[in-house]
Backbone as a ProteinNet text record, in pm:
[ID]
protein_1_A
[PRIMARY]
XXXXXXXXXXXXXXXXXXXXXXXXXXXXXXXXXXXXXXXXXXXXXXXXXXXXXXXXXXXXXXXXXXXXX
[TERTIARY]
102.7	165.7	230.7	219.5	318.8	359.2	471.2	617.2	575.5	582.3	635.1	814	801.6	936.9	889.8	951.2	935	1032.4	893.2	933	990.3	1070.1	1125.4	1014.5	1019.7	922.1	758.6	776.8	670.2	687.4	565.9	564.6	465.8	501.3	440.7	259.6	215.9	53.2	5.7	107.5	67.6	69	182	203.7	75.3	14	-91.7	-216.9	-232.4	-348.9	-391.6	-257.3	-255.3	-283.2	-208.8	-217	-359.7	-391.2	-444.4	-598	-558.9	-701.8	-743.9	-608	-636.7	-505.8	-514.1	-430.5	-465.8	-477.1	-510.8	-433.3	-381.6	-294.3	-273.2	-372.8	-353.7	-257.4	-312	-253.2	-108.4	-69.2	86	170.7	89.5	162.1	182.8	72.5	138.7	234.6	241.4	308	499.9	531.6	625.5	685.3	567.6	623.4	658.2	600.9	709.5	751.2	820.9	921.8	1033.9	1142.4	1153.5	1280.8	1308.2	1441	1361.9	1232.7	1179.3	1162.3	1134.7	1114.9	1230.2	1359.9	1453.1	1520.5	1429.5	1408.8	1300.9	1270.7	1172	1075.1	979.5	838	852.9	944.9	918	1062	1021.5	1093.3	1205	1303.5	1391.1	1362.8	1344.4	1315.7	1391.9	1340.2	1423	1369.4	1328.2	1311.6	1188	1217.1	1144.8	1057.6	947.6	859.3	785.3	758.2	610.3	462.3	354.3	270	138.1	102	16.9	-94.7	-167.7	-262.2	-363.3	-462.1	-534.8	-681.7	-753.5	-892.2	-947.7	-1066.7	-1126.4	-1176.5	-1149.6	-1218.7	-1357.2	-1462.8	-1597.6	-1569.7	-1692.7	-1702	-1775.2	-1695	-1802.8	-1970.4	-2022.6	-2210.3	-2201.4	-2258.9	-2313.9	-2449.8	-2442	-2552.1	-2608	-2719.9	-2818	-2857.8	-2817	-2944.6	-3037.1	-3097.6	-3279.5	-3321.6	-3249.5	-3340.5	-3418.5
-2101.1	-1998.8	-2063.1	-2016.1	-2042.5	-1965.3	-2009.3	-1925.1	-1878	-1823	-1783.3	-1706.6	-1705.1	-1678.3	-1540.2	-1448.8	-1314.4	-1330.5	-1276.6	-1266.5	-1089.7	-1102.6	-957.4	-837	-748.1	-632.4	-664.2	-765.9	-822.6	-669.5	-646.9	-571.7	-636.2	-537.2	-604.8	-621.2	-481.6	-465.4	-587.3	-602.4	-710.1	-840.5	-901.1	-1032.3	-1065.3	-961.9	-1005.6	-988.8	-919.8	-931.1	-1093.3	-1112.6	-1212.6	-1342.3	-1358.1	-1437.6	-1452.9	-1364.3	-1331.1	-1252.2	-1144.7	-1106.4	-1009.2	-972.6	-865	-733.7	-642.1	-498	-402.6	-439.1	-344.4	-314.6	-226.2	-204	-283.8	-320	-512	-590.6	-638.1	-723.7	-717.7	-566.7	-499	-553.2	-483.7	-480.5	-616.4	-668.9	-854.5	-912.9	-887.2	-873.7	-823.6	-770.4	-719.3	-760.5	-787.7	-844.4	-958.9	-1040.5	-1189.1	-1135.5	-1065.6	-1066.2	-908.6	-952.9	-851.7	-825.2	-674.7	-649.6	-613.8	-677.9	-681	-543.8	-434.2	-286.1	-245	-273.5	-225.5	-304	-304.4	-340.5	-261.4	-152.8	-72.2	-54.9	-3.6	-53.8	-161.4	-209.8	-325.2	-403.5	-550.3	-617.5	-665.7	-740.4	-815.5	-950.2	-1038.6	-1196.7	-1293.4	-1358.8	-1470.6	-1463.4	-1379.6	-1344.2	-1445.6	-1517.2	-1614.2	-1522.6	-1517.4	-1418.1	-1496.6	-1463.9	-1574.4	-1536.5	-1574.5	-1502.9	-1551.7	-1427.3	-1413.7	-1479.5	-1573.8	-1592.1	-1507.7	-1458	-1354.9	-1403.7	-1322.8	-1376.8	-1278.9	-1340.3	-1231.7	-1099.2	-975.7	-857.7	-915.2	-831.9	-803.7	-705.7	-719.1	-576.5	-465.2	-354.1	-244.6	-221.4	-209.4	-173.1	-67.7	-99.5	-1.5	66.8	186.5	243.7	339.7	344.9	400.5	513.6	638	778.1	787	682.5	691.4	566.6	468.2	396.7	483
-1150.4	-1231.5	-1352.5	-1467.4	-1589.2	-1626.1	-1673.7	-1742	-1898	-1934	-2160.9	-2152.5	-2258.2	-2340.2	-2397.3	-2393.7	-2478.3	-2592.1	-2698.9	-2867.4	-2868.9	-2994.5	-2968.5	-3027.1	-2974.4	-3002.7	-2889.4	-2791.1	-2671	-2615.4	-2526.8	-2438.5	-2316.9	-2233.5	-2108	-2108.3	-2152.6	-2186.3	-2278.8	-2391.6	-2504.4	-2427.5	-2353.4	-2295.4	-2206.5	-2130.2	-2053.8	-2132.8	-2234.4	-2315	-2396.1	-2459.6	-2509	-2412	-2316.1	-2230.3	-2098.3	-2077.9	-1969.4	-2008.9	-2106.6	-2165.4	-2068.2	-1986.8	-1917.8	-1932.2	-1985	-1951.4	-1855.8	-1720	-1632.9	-1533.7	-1457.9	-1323.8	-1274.4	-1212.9	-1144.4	-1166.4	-1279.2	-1329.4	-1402.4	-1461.6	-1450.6	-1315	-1214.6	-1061.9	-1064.5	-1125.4	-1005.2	-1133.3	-1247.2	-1355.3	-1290.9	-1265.2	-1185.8	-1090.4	-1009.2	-849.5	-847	-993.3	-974.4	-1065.8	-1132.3	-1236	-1225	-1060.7	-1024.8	-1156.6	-1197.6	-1286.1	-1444.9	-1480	-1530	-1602.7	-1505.5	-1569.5	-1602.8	-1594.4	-1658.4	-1840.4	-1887.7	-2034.3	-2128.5	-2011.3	-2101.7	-2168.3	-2235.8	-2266.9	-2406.9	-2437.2	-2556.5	-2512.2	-2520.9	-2393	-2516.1	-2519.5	-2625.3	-2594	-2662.3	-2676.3	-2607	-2528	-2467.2	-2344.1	-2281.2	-2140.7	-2107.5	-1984.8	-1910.4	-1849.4	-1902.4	-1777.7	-1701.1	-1590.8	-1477.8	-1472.8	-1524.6	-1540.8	-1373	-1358.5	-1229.4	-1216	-1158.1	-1108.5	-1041.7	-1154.5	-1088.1	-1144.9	-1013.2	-1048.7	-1173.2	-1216.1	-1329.4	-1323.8	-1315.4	-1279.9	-1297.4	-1231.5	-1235	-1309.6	-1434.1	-1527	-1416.2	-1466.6	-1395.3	-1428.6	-1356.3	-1373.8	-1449.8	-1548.1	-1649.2	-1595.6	-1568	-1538.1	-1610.2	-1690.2	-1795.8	-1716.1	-1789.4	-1712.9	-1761.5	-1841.9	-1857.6	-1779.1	-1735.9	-1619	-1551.1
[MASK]
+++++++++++++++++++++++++++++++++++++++++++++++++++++++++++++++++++++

């Protein structure tokens, strides 16, 4: 796991995009669960904050399935 520092105007969707290259539920939830207190700063975080970022595996893209196959 590694730590970042939140810049002011960070949000939680942005921190894992940037970092992680993922914005999905998942990765929110485990986003959270090590960073308990975390949701009480609201959707744009203030700067300084030590966040822990999750070890998660890579989604599988979903199957694209064609209705003219």
């Amino acid at each position: 796991m590694s730590t970042i520092r939140s810049r002011d105007g960070d949000s939680v969707a942005l921190i894992l995009w940037q970092q992680m290259k993922r914005d999905d539920d998942d990765a929110e939830e485990a986003l959270y669960r090590l960073n308990p207190g975390l949701e009480q700063y609201g959707p744009i975080l203030p700067a300084g904050l030590e966040i822990t970022l999750p070890e998660l595996t890579d989604k599988t893209p979903a199957k694209v399935v064609n209705v003219w196959d």
